[in-house]
N, C-alpha and C positions, 0 to 999 in steps of 0.2 A: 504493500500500500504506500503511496506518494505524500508525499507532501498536502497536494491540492484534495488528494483524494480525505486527507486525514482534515482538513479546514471545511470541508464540504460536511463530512459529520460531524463536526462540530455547530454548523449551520442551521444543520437540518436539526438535531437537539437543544439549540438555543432557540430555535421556532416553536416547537414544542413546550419549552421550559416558562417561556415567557409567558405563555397563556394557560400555567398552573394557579397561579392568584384568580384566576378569573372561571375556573370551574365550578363556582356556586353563582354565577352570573345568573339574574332572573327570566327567564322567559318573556322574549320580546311581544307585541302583538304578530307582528306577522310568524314569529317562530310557533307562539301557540295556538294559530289559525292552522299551520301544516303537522302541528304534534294532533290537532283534534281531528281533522280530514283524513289521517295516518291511521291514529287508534283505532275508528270507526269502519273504514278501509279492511282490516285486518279481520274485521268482525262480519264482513261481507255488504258494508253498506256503503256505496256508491257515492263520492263526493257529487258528480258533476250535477248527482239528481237530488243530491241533500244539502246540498249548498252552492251561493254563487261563487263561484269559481273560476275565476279568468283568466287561468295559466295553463300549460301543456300538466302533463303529470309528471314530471320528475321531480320533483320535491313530495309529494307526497309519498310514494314509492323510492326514497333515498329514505324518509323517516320511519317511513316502515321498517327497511330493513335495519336502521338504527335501533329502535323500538324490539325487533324478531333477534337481533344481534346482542346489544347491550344493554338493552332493560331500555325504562322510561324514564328514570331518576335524569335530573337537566346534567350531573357532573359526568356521567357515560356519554349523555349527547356531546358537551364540548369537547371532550374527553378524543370523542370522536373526529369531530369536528379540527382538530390540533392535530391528528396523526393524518388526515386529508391532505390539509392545509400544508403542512411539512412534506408529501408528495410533490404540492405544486413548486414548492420551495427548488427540489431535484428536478422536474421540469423547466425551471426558471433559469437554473446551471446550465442545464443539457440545451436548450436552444439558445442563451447565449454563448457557449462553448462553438455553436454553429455560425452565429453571426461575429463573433468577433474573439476571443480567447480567452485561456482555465482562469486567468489571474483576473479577464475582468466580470470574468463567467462568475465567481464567485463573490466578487463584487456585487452583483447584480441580484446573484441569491442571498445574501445580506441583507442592502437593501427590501426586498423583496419580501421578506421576513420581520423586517420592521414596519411596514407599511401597511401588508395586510395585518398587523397586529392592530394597530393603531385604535385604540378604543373611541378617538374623537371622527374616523369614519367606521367604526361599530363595527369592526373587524374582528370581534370575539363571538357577535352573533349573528352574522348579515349571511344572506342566501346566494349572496353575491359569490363568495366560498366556497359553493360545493359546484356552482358553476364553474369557477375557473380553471378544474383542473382538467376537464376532457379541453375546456379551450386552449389551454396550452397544449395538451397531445395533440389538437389537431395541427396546430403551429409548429410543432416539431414535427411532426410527421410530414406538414406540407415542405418543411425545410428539407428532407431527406428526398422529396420529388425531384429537384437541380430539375425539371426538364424532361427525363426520359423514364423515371421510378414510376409507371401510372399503377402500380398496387400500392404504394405509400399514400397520393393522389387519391383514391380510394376510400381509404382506413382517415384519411384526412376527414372526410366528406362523412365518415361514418361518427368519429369521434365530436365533429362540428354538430352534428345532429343532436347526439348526446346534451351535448351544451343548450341549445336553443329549447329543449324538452324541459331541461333544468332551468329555463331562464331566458325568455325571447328574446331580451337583450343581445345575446351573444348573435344574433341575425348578421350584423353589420361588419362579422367578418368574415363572411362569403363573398362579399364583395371588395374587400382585401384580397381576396387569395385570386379571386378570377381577372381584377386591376393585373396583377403581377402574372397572371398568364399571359397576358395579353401582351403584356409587358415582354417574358421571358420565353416566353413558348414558341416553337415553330409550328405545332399542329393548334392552332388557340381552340377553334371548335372541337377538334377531340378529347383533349385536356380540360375544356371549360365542361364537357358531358358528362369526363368518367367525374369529377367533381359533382358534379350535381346529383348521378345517380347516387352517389358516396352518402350523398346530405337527405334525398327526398326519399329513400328508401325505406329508414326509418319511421323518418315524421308522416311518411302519407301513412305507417297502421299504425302511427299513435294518433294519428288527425281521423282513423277508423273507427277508433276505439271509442273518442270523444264522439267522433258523429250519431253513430250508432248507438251510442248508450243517451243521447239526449235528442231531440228535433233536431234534425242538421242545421236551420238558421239559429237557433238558439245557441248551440253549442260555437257556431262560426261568432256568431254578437259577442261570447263572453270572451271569449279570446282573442280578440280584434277588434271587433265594433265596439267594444265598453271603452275599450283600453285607449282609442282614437279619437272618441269623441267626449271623456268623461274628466281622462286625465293623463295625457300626453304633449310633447313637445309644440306639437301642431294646434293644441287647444290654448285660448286665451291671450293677452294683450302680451305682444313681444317686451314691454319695456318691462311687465311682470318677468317672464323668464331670465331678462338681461340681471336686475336686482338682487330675483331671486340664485342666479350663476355667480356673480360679485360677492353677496353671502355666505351663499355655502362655500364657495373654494375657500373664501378668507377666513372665516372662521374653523375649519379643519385645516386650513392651512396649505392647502392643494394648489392653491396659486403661487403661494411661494416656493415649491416645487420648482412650478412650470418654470415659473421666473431663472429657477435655476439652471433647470434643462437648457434656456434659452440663452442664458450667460454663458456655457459649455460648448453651445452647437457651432462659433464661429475657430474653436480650437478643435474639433472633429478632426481626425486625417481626412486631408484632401482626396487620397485615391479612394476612399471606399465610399462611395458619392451614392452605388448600388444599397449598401447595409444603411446607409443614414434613409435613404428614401422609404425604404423596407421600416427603417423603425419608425418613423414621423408619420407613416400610412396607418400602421397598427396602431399609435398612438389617436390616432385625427377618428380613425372608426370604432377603436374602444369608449372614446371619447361619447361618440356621437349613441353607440350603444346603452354605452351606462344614463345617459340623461336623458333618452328619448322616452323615459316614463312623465317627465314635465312635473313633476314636485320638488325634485331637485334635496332630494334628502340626503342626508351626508353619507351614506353606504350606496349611492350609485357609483363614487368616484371609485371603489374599491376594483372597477372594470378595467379603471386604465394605471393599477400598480403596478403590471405586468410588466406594459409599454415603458412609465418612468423610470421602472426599477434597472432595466436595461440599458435605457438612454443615459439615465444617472451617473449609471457605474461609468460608461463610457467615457462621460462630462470627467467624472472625478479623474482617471489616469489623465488626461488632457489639462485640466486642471492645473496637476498639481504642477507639471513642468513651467506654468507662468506665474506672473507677479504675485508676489506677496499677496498685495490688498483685492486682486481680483479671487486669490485659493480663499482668503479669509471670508468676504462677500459671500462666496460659494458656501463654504460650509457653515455659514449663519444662516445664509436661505433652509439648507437641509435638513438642520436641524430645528428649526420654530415648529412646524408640527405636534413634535414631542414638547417643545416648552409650551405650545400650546395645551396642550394634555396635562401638563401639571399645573396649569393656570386652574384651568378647568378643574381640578381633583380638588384645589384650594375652594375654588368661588361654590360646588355643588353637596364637596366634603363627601363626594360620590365617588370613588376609584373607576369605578364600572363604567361611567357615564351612561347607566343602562336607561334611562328618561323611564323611568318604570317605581316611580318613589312611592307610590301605592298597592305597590305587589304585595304585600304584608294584607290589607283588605283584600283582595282577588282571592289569596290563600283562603283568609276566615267566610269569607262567602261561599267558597268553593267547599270548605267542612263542612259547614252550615250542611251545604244540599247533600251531599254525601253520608249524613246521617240521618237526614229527615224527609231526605226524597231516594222514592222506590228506582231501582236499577231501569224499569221500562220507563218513568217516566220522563218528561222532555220539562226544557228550560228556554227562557230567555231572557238574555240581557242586554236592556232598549237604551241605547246610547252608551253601554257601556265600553270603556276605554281599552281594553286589554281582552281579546277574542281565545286568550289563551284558559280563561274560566272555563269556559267547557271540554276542557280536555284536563285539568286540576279537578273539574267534578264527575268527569266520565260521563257526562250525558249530552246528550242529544239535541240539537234544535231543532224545534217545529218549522222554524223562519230561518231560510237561505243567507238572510243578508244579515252576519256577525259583525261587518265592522262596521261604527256608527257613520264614515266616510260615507258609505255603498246608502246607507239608509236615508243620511240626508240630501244624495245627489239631484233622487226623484221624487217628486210627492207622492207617486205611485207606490213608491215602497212605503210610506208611512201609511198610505190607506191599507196597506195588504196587514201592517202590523196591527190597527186598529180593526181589521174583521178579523183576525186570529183573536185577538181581544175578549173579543164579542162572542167570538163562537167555543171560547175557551177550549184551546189547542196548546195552552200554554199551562203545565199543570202547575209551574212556578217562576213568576216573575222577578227580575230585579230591576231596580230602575236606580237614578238618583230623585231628590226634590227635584220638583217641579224650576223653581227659579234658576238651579243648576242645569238643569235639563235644557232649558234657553239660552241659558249663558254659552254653551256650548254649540249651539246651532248659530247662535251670533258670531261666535270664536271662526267657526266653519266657514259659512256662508254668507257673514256679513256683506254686503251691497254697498260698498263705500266706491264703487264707479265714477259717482258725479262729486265725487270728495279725493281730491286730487294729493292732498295729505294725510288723508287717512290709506289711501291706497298704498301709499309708498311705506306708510308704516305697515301695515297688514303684510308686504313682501317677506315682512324680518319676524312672522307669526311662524310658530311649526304648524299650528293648527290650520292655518288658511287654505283653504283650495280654491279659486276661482272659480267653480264649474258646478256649484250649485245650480237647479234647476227653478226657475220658476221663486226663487226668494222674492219675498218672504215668509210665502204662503206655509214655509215651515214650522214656523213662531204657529199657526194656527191650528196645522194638524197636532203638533204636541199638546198644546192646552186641550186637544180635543181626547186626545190617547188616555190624557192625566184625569181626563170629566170622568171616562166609561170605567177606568180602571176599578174604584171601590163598588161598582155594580157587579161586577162579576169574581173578584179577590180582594183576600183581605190580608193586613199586613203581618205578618209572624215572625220577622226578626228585622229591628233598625241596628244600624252599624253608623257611629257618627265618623265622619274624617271634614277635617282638615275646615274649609267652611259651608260646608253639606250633609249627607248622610246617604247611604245604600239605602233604599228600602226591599225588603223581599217579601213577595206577595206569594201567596200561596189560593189557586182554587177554590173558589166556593164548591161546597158540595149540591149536587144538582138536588131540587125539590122533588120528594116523593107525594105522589098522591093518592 
């Protein structure tokens, strides 16, 4: 064993090591939207038809076999998640080793390992993760193609699929690889096909699977049509998206990256003019990948560590042969991220930065029902914050739409909540108070359009989405959810937090006559 070879395990075990503090890390929403889809899954019940679901299925079928694998405890899940992660780490070697060499290959898996750590883009629990390691296989393997390898070509195509099941995001680098056929190829058309059969092989019986198991147009709306028209790049007032890019790089720090990369790019070696193109492309579509969901939340950026980690290492050899005050510059940009992170640990007194300061209530609601409500019966929780309660209480929703985003987009969802209500399909309610319960749809949906100051603040909300439907008419169905509620349930345990309370309602029993 070499040198580089013995720095490389070292790497890949400080990848791993770093993210031992953080194995009791709470359950995200979005993580315990795919542990409840999983659980339920396993037990033979059908996410696409038991809740709305807008993704391909690779994440749920990755938490399964977490779940079938390592239990359901969250320190197995990261657990797991860190010996993934540490994969992509040795992929991040092995295809910088291809573009450019072991010293700055290792570099790169270095970086690379700090960056998907980085708890200020939620690199301990983001989905972005289990995505990116068929996307780097398919990136090495495309690199093994040189032109005439059309079985690498292939396994590219097949591993690229992989990805995009895991995470549509990862689309945008098909269009990388066929850019560089077109580019590098003498046959382009038959190399641009074995590519395509490589990628559409897969997804057309996973796009089967989904068809067939729901209405073909429904199942095509949730995974596309929701996603385009609800909450994507293409939706909403450009200067929103610009605000909201300026934000988020700067506060995780991602900007100062760039900054760096950019500082770096004019010391590049001149001859490899092919490997800068190569990296600046995968950079510009991981880019466009990670943020074409349009909320612009600090774990989309986790798409293009790949890309900086690469380009970085590069910056840095180049780097260090110049002036003083330009290497110093350099590694002050590099390193704010991480002083970002402990800014943050100071001002939240949170390590985790898990934005999850209420999981302690999710827990005791989630006892609550797991001692007082039957295995068969179902639950809902109407605006509630963290979609991961029903997979902490192992039951069921009557109602598709978990997260209170999905519910407030459409007024239609709110009438659908209020006839489940009514027809009591809900055998145990949670809610917050009512005044909470608005303050939150205002947080959401607020219409501050014609208030040209208030817009610009609302950019710097996590809460905000532009893409309300129809506000305000929301404010109206909740007062109306909160009239019928004590007609048909009554309340059996309040939980106070913070300045609100949980209420949990529980079924009237039907009149006998």
């Amino acid at each position: 064993m070499d040198k580089n070879q013995k720095f490389l395990i070292l790497i890949i075990l400080f990848s791993i090591f770093i993210r031992i503090p953080y194995l009791n890390c709470p359950l995200q929403p979005d993580e315990g939207f795919f542990a409840y889809i999983a659980h339920f899954w396993l037990k033979g019940i059908n996410f696409y038809k038991s809740c709305f679901f807008n993704m391909l299925p690779g994440l749920p079928l990755l938490y399964a076999f977490i779940f079938k694998t390592f239990g359901t405890e969250v320190y197995a899940f990261r657990l797991f998640l860190a010996i993934w992660n540490a994969i992509s780490v040795l992929f991040i070697y092995l295809i910088s080793c291809r573009l450019l060499d072991e010293k700055k290959a290792l570099a790169s898996a270095f970086i690379f390992a700090y960056l998907s750590w980085l708890p200020t883009l939620q690199g301990i629990t983001q989905k972005e993760l289990f995505m990116l390691l068929p996307y780097l296989i398919a990136l090495y393997l495309y690199l093994f193609y040189q032109n005439k390898r059309w079985g690498y070509l292939f396994f590219s195509g097949i591993f690229l699929a992989l990805a995009i099941v895991i995470r549509q995001t990862a689309t945008p680098l098909l269009f990388h690889f066929l850019l560089f056929i077109y580019i590098q190829s003498k046959r382009k058309g038959k190399d641009s096909l074995i590519l395509l059969i490589g990628v559409f092989s897969p997804l057309i019986l996973v796009m089967l699977y989904g068809y067939t198991t729901l209405d073909g147009m429904n199942f095509l709306y949730q995974i596309a049509g929701y996603r385009l028209t609800a909450a994507s790049i293409f939706v909403g007032p450009w200067w929103w998206h610009l605000l909201r890019f300026l934000y988020s790089s700067a506060v995780t720090g991602i900007i100062f990256l760039i900054f760096a990369a950019l500082l770096g790019w004019p010391y590049l070696d001149r001859e490899k003019n092919f490997n800068k193109l190569f990296i600046i492309s995968f950079f510009l579509f991981s880019l466009f990948g990670g943020v074409m969901g349009g909320r612009w939340f600090f774990h989309y950026y986790l798409q293009i560590t790949p890309a900086l980690s690469i380009w970085l290492s590069w910056c840095t050899f180049c780097i260090l042969k110049q002036k003083r005050v330009i290497k110093i510059i350099f590694f002050i940009l590099l390193s704010i991220p991480f002083i970002f992170y402990i800014f943050a640990v100071c001002y939240t007194d949170d390590f985790y930065l898990s934005h999850e300061r209420n999981y302690e209530i999710t827990k005791q609601v989630s006892r609550y029902i797991r001692t007082h409500c039957n295995q068969n019966q179902e639950i809902y929780a109407f605006l509630y914050h963290n979609p991961g309660l029903y997979f902490l209480a192992r039951r069921k929703s009557p109602i598709p739409y978990l997260f209170r985003s999905k519910v407030l987009f459409s007024p239609k969802v709110l009438q659908e909540v209020k006839r489940a209500i009514k027809q009591k399909k809900i055998d145990y309610l949670i809610t917050y108070d009512l005044p909470y319960s608005l303050k939150i749809a205002e947080m959401s949906c607020g219409d501050n359009a014609h208030n040209f100051a208030k817009a610009i603040k609302i950019c710097f909300s996590s809460n905000f989405a532009p893409f309300c439907k129809n506000y305000p008419i929301q404010l109206c169905l909740i007062k109306q959810v909160f009239k019928i509620i004590p007609k048909y349930y009554v309340p059996v345990e309040i939980i106070p937090f913070n300045d609100t309370k949980v209420i949990i309602w529980e079924k009237k029993a039907s009149k006998t006559h």
